[in-house]
Structures are given as structure tokens and as C-alpha cells.
C-alpha positions as CSV (number, residue, x, y, z in Angstrom):
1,X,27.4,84.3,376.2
2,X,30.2,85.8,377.7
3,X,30.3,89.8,377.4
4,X,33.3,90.7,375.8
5,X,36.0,93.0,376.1
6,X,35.4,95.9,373.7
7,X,38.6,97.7,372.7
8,X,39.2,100.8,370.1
9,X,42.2,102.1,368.9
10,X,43.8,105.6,368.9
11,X,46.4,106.2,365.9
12,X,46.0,104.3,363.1
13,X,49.7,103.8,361.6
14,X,52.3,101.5,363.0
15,X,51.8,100.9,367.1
16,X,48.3,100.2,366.0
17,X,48.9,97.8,363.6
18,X,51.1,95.4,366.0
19,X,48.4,96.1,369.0
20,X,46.0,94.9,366.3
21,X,47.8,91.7,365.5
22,X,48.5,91.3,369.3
23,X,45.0,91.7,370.7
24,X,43.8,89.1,367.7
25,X,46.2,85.8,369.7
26,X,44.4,86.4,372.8
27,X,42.6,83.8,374.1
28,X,40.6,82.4,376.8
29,X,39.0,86.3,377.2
30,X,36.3,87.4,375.1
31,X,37.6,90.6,373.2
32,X,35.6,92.4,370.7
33,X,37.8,95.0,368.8
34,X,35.3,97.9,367.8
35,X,36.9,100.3,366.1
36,X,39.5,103.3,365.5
37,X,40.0,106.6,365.7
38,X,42.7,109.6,364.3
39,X,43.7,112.8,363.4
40,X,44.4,111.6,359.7
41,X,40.9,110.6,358.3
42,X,42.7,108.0,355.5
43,X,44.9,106.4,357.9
44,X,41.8,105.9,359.7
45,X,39.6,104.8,357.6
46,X,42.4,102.6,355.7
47,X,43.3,100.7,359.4
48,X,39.4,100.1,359.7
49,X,39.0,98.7,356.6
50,X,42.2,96.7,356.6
51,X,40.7,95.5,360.5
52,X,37.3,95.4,359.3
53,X,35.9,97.3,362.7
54,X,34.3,101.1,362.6
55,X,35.6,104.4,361.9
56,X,35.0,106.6,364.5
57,X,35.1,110.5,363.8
58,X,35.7,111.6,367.2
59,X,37.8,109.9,370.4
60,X,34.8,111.0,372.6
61,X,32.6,108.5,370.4
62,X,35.2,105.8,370.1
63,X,35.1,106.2,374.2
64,X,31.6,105.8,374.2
65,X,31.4,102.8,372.4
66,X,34.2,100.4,374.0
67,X,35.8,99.5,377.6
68,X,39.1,100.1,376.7
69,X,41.0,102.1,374.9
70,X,44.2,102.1,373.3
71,X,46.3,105.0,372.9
72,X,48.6,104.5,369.6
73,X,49.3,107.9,369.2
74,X,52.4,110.1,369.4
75,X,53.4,110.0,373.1
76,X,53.3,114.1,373.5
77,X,49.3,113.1,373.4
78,X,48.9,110.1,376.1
79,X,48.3,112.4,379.0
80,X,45.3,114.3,377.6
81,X,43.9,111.6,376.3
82,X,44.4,108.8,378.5
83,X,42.8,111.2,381.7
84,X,40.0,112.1,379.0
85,X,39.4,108.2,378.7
86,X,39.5,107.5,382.4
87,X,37.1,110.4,383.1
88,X,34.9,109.0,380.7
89,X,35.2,105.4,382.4
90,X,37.5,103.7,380.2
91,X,40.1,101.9,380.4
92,X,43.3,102.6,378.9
93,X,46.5,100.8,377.2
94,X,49.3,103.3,376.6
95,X,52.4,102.1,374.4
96,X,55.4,103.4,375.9
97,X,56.9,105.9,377.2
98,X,54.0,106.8,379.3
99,X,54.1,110.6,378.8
100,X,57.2,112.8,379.2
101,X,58.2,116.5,378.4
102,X,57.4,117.4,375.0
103,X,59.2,121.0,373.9
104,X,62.4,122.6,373.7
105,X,65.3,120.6,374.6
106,X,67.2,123.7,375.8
107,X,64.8,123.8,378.7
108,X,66.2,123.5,382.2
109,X,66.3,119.4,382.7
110,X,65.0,119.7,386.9
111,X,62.2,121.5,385.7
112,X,61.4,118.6,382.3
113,X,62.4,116.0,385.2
114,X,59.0,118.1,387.1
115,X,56.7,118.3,384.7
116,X,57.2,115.3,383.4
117,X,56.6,113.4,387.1
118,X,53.3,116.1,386.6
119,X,51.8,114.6,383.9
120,X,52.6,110.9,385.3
121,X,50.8,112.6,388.2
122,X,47.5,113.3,386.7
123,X,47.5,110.3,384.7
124,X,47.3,108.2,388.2
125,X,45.1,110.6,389.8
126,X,42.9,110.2,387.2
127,X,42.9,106.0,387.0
128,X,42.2,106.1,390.8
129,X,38.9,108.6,390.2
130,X,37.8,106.3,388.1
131,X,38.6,102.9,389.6
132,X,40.2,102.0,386.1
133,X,43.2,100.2,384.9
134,X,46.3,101.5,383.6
135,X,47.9,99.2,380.8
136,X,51.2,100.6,380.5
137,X,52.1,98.9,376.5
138,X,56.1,98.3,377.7
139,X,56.6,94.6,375.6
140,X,60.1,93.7,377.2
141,X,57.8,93.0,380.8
142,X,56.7,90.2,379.2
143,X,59.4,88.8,376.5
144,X,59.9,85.1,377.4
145,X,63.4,85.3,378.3
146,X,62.6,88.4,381.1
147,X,59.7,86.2,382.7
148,X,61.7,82.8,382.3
149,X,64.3,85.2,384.1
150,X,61.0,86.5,386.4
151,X,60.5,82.6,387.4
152,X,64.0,81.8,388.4
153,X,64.0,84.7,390.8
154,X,60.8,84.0,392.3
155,X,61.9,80.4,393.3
156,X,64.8,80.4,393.7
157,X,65.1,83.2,396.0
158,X,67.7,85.1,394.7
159,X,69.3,88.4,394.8
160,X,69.9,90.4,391.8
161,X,73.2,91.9,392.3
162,X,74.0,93.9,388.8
163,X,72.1,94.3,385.5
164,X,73.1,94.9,382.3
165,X,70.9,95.9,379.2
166,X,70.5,97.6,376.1
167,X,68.6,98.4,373.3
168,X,70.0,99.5,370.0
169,X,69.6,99.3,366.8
170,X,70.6,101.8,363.3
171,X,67.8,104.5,363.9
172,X,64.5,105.1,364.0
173,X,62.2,105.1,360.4
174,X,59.8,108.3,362.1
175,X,61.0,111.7,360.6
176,X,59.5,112.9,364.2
177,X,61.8,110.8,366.1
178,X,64.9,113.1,366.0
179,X,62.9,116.4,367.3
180,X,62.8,116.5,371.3
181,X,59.2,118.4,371.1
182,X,57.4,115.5,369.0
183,X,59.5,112.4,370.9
184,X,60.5,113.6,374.6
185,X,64.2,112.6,373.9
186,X,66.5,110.8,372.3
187,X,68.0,107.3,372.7
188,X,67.7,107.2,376.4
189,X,63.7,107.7,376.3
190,X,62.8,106.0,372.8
191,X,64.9,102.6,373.1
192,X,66.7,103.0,376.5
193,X,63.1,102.9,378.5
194,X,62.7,99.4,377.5
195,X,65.8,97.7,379.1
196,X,65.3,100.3,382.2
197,X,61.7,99.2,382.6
198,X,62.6,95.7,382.8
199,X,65.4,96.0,384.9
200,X,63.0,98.2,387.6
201,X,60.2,95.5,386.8
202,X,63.0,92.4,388.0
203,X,63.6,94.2,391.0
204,X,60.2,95.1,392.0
205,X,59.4,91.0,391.7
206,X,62.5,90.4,393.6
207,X,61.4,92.8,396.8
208,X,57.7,92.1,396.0
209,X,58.6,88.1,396.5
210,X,60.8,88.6,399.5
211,X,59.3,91.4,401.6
212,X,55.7,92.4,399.7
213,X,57.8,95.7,398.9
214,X,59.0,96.1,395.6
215,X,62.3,97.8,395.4
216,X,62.6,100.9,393.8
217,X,65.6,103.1,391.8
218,X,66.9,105.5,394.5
219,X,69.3,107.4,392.2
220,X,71.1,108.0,388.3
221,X,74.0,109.0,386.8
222,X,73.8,109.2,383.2
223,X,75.4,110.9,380.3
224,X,74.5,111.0,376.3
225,X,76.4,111.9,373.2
226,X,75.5,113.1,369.6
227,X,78.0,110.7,368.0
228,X,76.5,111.4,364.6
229,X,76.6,115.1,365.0
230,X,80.1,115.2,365.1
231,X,81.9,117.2,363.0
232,X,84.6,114.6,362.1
233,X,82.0,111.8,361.9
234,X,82.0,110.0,358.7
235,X,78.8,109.0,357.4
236,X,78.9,106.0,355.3
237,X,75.8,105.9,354.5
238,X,74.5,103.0,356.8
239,X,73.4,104.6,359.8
240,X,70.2,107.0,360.0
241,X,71.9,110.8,361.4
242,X,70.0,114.3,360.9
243,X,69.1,114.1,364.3
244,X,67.5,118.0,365.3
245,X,68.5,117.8,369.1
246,X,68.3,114.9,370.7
247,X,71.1,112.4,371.5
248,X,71.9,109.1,369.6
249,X,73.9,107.5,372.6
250,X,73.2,107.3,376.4
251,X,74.3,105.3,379.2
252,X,72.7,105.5,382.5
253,X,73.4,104.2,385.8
254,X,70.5,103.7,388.4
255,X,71.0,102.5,392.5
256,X,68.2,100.8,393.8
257,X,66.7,101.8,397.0
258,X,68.7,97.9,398.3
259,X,71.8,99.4,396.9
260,X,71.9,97.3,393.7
261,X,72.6,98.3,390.7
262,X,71.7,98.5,387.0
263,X,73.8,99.7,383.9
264,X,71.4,100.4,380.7
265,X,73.0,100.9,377.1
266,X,70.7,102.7,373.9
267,X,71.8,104.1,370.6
268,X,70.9,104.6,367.1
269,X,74.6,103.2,366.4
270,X,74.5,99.6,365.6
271,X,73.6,97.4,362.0
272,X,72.6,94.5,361.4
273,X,69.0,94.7,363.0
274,X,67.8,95.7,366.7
275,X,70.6,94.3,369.4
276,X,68.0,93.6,372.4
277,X,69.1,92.0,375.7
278,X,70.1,91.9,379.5
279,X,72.4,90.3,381.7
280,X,71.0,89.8,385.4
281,X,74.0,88.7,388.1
282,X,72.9,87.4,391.0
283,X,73.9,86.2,393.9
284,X,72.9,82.3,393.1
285,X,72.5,82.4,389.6
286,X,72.8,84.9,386.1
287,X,70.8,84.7,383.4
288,X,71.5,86.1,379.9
289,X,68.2,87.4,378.5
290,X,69.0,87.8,374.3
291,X,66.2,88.7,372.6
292,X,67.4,89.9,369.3
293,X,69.2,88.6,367.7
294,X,68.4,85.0,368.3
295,X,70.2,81.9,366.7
296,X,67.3,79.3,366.6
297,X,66.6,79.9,363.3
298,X,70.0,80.3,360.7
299,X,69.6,80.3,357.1
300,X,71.6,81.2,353.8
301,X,70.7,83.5,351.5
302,X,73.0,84.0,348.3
303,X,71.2,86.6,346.3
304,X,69.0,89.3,347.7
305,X,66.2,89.2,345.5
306,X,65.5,86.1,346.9
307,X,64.3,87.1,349.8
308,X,62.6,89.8,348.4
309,X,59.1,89.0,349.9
310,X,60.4,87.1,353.4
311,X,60.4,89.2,356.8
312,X,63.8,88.2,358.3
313,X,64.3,90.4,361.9
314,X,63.5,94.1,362.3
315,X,65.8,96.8,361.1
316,X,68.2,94.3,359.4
317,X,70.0,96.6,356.2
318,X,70.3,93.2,353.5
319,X,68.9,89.9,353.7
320,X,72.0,88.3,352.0
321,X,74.7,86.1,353.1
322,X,74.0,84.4,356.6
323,X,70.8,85.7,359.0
324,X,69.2,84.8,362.0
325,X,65.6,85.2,360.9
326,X,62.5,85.4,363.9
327,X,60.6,82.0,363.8
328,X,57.8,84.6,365.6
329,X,59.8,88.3,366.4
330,X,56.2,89.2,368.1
331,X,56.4,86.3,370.7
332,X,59.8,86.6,371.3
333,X,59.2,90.5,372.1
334,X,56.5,89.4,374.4
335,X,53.5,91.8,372.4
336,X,51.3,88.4,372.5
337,X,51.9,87.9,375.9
338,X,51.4,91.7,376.9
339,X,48.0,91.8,375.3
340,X,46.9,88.6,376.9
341,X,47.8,89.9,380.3
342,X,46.1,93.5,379.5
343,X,42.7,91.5,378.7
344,X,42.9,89.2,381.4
345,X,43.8,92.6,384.0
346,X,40.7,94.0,382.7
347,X,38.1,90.7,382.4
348,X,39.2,89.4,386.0
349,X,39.7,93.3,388.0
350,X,43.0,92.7,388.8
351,X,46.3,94.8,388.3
352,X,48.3,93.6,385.0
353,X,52.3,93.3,385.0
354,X,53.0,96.2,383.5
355,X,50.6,99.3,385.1
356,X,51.1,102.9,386.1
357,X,53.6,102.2,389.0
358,X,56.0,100.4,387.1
359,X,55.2,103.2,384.1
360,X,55.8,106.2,386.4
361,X,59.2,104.7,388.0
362,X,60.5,104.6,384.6
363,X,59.6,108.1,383.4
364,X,60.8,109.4,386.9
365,X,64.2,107.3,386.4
366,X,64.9,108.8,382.3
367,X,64.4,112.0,383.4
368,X,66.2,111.7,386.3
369,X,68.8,110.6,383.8
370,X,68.5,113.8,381.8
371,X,68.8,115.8,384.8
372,X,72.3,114.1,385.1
373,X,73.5,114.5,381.9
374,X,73.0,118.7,382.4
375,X,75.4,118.1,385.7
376,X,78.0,116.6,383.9
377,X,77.0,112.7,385.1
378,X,76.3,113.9,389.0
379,X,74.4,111.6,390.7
380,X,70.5,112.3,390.8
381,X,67.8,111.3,393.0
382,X,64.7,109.6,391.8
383,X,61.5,111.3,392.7
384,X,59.6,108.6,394.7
């Protein structure tokens, strides 16, 4: 029999419940999910019971008794405990964003833009000690439409000339996500880094494929607003505000190292459900990449209470009138596809899609952007 790959979970609320459901569709690797471990005994032991693995007391005895393991905690945490795990010999998934600075925003943004590379620092000194992989969880890597858009670049040999991209949707449900010290940021950091990872991850292929070099994001301009902070905004009641101090709109601009550019949208601004997708513009073809919303699926609903008990798309305020529900909102967000890749990186030794170089170019790039912001939108280098 076939020795399988033994996983455990850190965090036990909502990251781990979707790595749970996405680590279940993989096939053609053995996996073996163990168990889970977290601060909060009864989330703990109500994700183990609800997953039917083990309850572990301690992250140093989930470590001990799985090959990987797979951090689903608040990200001001995935440094120390992803180098503790790669110390130990593990290997580690970490959802996104990788790490970051986590204290006062007021802080001067060159040195958060420092400490931050820092702690992205360590984390690969650490996987190379060890000899272990770095899973870096970022799900837009793998959406369909982004590796559909992955394919046509490989062979047909194109160049990508501009990207555009955002992610947005009405606000996050975490009471933590509006205070810098518990998320790292604001809109650029919690929605924008999925957009700019993809967009760094296209261009890496795209230099990969044609020299064996990826290409890289040289500089950034950027700026953010606190639209709902206003004091003339008028709150009807639809969109999430009591933000502490972090912004709810940001716009960054990145150069790549081939002179190329990229121009990434997020925001806690728009209803109707999370508004995901990109634009590539090449110089043979252009692809538009919509992730969410979708219209495969259209359907009527004339009373809410209908629909009381159906999942329709994430975030979405009313489930009447006409909707666009998700035939499978996981596969179309690629988490299926991201897990299978993790498993496979890990069973066969080789790098996945989404590591620690593509992880670190992306923190390096947001707080690059932040940096920006505090100089009024001048343009930034990217520390390489």
C-alpha cells in the first residue's frame, strides 16, 4: 500500500473548513488527513469531530504526527509557525498572504515594507534548512480561467502587454479584518493580493517559457482611500464600514522588470457578491478571466424564503429576483485544483505552482505599494 500523505490543520474556523473540503477531491495521491490543532479548544474539538480526525493539544504534537502541515490561522502567526514546522521537518501550506507587518499602522511604511521582506526572509531560510516545500494557499494561481489563460500563453508564445484585475466585494465578515495589527492591511493586502499574485504568476510563466527566467515586478505606485470613513459618506446600510485604520480602496500600479505593466483594483465597495477577474492584453491575443460572477448558471427567484436553504455565490446580500448562482464556486476559485497540486508537490518532490518565490514577490510588491501610498503615489522599487 501506498504511504500516504498525512496532513493536520492549524485554526479550526473558516480557512480550515474549505482546506478540509479541498484536500477531500484530491485524487490519484494518497492523503490521510490526521488531525487539528488551535488556540480555541471548542473550535478544535468541534472541526475534529465535524472531520472525524484527532484533536491535538499542542502544534508541536500535531507536527509530530503528520508530513504537512497546514497553517489556517490568523496570518500575524504564519511566520512563527510555519519556520517552527520546517524546523521540525514538516512541510507547510500557508493560506494567503504569506506573512506581513502586523502592528500599528502609523508606523513608518519603508520600515513595514522591511520587516515584512524579514519575515518572508526567514520563512525561506527556513524551507531551504529543511529541504521542505513551501505551499503558498493563493487559489486564483489555479482558477480555471487563469490556467486556461496560463495555456494560451505557453503555446502560443505570447507577450503579455497590460493586465487588469480586481477583487472586490461588500466587506469582510471577520471583526479582526478592519484592525492593521490583526490583518497587515486593508484592501490592498486582504483581497488585492489575489489579483497581484496572479498577474506576477502570468508573467513569471511567460519569462519562464521564453527565457527559463521568470519576469519579476521592478516597481509600484499605488494609492488607497477610506471611502467609508468619510465624513460626508452616507451609509445606507448595505456596505460593511467601521473600519479602525485600514483602507477600503486601493489601486496599485506595478512595472515588470520587461517593462510591462499591471493595474490591480480591491475594495470593500461593491454588492451583489465578490466581483473577481482579470483582463490580460497581449500582443497576439487577450483573454478575459471572470471568475465571479459567472453566467452559466441563471435562475429566478421570486420570494426569498425560497431560497432559504440554497447557497447561491459568496457575499451576495438577497437571493431574490435574478442570480447567477456557482454550479461549484470552489472549482471555479481553483481551491480543488490548488490542493491537488500541493499533494502532488509533496508525493512526487517537486516545486508546486504556487511556492515561496511567487509568495515572497507578492508580499514584497503590497508593501512596496504601501510604501507609495505614504509618498503620495511616487514610484517604489520592489525589493528583489
Amino acid at each position: 500500500m501506498e504511504k500516504p500523505v498525512r496532513v493536520g490543520f492549524a485554526g479550526a474556523r473558516f480557512a480550515a473548513k474549505f482546506h478540509w473540503e479541498g484536500l477531500r477531491r484530491v485524487h490519484s495521491v494518497p492523503v490521510e488527513m490526521v488531525g487539528v490543532t488551535s488556540k480555541t479548544p471548542e473550535a478544535r474539538d468541534a472541526f475534529a469531530r465535524e472531520a472525524g480526525i484527532r484533536a491535538f493539544d499542542t502544534f508541536a504534537e500535531l507536527c509530530a504526527a503528520v508530513d504537512v502541515v497546514d497553517l489556517c490561522t490568523p496570518p500575524s502567526s504564519h511566520e512563527e509557525l510555519a519556520v517552527q514546522a520546517l524546523r521540525l521537518g514538516r512541510h507547510v501550506i500557508i493560506e494567503k498572504p504569506l506573512t506581513g507587518y502586523y502592528g500599528a499602522s502609523t508606523y513608518p511604511k519603508e520600515q513595514m515594507l522591511a520587516e515584512a521582506a524579514a519575515s518572508c526572509g526567514r520563512i525561506l531560510a527556513a524551507a531551504k534548512a529543511s529541504g521542505k516545500r513551501v505551499c503558498y494557499a493563493e487559489n486564483w494561481v489555479y482558477a480555471p480561467v487563469i490556467q486556461k489563460e496560463r495555456d494560451i500563453l505557453q503555446k502560443s508564445g505570447g507577450q503579455i502587454l497590460r493586465i487588469l484585475g480586481e477583487q472586490s466585494h461588500g466587506g469582510s465578515h471577520s471583526p479582526y479584518y478592519g484592525i492593521w495589527k490583526f490583518s497587515g492591511g486593508g484592501s490592498l493586502v486582504g483581497k488585492g493580493c489575489h489579483p497581484v499574485s496572479a498577474a506576477l504568476y502570468l508573467k513569471r510563466v511567460e519569462g519562464e517559457t521564453r527565457n527559463g527566467v521568470p519576469i519579476r515586478p521592478a516597481t509600484v505606485s499605488c494609492r488607497t482611500h477610506e471611502i467609508t470613513r468619510l465624513p460626508n459618506y452616507m451609509d445606507a446600510g448595505v456596505l460593511r464600514t467601521g473600519y479602525e485604520d485600514i483602507e477600503d480602496f486601493a489601486q496599485i500600479h506595478i512595472t515588470f522588470s520587461d517593462g510591462t505593466i499591471a493595474d490591480i483594483f480591491s475594495s470593500e465597495l461593491v454588492m451583489g457578491g465578490v466581483y473577481n477577474w482579470m483582463e490580460v492584453f497581449c500582443n497576439n491575443h487577450r483573454t478575459r478571466c471572470n471568475m465571479n460572477p459567472t453566467n452559466a448558471l441563471e435562475t429566478f427567484n421570486p420570494k426569498e424564503e425560497i431560497f432559504k436553504d440554497i447557497y447561491v455565490v459568496e457575499k451576495i446580500s438577497t437571493k431574490q429576483g435574478w442570480s447567477f448562482p456557482s454550479p461549484d464556486e470552489g472549482w471555479q476559485h481553483g481551491y480543488p485544483q490548488e490542493f491537488q497540486d500541493f499533494m502532488e508537490s509533496i508525493y512526487h518532490d517537486r516545486e508546486p505552482l504556487s511556492g515561496i518565490e511567487l509568495a515572497r514577490d507578492t508580499i514584497a510588491t503590497l508593501y512596496s505599494g504601501y510604501l507609495s501610498v505614504e509618498r503620495k503615489g511616487a514610484e517604489v522599487s520592489v525589493p528583489g
